[in-house]
C-alpha positions in Angstrom: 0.0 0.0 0.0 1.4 3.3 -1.1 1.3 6.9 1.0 0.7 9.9 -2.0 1.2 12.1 1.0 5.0 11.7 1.6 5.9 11.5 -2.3 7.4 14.1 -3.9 5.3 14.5 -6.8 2.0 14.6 -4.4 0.2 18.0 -4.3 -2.0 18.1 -1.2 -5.7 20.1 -0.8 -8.6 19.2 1.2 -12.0 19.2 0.5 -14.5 20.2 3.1 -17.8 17.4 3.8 -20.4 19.4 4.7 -22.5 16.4 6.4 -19.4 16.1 8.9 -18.4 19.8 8.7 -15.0 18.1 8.3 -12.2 18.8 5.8 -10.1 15.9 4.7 -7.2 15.7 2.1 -7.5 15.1 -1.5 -4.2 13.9 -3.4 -2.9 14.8 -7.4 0.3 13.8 -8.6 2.1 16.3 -10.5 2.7 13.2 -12.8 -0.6 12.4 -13.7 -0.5 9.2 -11.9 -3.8 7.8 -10.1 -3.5 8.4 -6.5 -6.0 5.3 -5.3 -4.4 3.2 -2.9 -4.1 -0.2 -5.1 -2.4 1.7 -7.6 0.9 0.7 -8.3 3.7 4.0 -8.8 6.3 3.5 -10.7 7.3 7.6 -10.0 6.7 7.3 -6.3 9.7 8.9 -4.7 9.8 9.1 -0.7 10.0 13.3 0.0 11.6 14.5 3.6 10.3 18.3 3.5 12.6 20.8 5.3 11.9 22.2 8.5 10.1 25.4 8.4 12.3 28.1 9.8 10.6 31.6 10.7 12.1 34.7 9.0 12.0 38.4 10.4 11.1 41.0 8.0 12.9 43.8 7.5 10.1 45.8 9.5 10.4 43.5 12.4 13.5 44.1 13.4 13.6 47.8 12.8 13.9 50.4 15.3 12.0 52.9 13.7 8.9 49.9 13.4 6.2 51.8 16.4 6.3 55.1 13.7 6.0 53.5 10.5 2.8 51.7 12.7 1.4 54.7 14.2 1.3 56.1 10.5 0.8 53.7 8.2 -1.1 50.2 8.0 1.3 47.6 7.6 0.6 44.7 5.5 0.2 41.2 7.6 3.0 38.8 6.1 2.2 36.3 9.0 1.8 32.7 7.7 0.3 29.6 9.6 3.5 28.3 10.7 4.9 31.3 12.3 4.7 31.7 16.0 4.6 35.8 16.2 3.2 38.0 13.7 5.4 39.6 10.6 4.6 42.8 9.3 5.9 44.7 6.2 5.1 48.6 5.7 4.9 50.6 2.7 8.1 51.5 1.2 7.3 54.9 0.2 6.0 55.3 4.1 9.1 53.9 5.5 11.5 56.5 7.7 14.7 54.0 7.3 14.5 54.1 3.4 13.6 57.7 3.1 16.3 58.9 5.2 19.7 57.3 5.6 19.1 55.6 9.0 22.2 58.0 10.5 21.4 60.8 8.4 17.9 60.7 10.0 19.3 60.2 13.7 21.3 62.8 13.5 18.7 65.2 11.8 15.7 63.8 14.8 18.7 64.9 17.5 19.3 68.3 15.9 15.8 69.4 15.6 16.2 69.4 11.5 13.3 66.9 11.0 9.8 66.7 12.8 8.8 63.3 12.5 5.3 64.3 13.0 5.5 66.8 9.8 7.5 63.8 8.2 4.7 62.0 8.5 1.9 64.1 7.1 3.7 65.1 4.1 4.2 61.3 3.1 0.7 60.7 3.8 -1.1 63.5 2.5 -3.2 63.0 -0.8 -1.4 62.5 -4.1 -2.9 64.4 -7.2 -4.5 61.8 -8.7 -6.3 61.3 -5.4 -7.5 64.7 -5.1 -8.3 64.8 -8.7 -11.1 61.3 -8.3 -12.5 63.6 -5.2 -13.4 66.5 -7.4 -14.6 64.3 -10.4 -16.7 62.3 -7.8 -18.0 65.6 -6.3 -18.8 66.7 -9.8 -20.7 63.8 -10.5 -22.7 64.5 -7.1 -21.1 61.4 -5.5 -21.6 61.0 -1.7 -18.2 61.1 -0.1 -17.6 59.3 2.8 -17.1 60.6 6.2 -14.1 59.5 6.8 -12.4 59.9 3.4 -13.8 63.9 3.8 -11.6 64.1 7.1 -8.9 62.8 5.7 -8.6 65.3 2.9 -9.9 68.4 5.2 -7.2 67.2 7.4 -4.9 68.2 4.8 -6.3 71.6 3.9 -8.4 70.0 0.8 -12.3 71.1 0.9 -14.7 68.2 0.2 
């Protein structure tokens, strides 16, 4: 008796019952062979998959990780195997790549760069954004309460 589920050519998916509210595994073979157990395989080769190893993003392990958070929404990079959650944050919203990291430092120390202002400016509306809001507003298009409070926060009538 053969075991599709430890060969290297098996692709594994399960298919939910919906009498037992259970979901059980369905086997294909990336070769096209039948995956019934009284099948002979003449493919079958035994697969040992590696040990997953969890990875850091670059995000996690910055310092500058609780202000790219408190301004931007981070994208969840977290997959089932991982024991603490991964987050990634937009590249044009990130301090460390829009400032040399000791460039930056030194400018936060010396009062040359407000973090807050930093912020806003890389946040605020781009044109094309505040171009859709005045088409939509032409067009007599309810606008949302909380898109309107984000573009009054920046000075841009709704």
């Amino acid at each position: 008796m053969k075991n599709c589920s430890i060969c290297k050519y098996c692709d594994e998916d399960f298919d939910f019952d919906e009498e037992t509210g259970e979901e059980y595994p369905v086997y294909e073979c990336q070769k096209g062979n039948d995956t019934s157990l009284d099948c002979e395989c003449k493919d079958f080769k035994k697969y040992k998959p590696r040990k997953y190893r969890e990875k850091d993003t670059e995000c996690d392990i910055c310092e500058y990780r609780e202000k790219c958070a408190k301004y931007s929404s981070g994208i969840d990079c977290t997959t089932n195997m991982d024991i603490k959650t991964h987050i990634i944050y937009p590249q044009d919203k990130c301090i460390k790549r829009a400032y040399d990291c000791t460039d930056f430092n030194n400018s936060l120390e010396h009062g040359q760069v407000d973090i807050d202002q930093w912020f806003r400016t890389v946040n605020m509306p781009i044109n094309e954004e505040i171009k859709a809001l005045k088409k939509a507003k032409e067009l007599d298009i309810e606008i949302p309460k909380d898109i309107e409070n984000y573009f009054k926060e920046y000075g841009i009538e709704v």
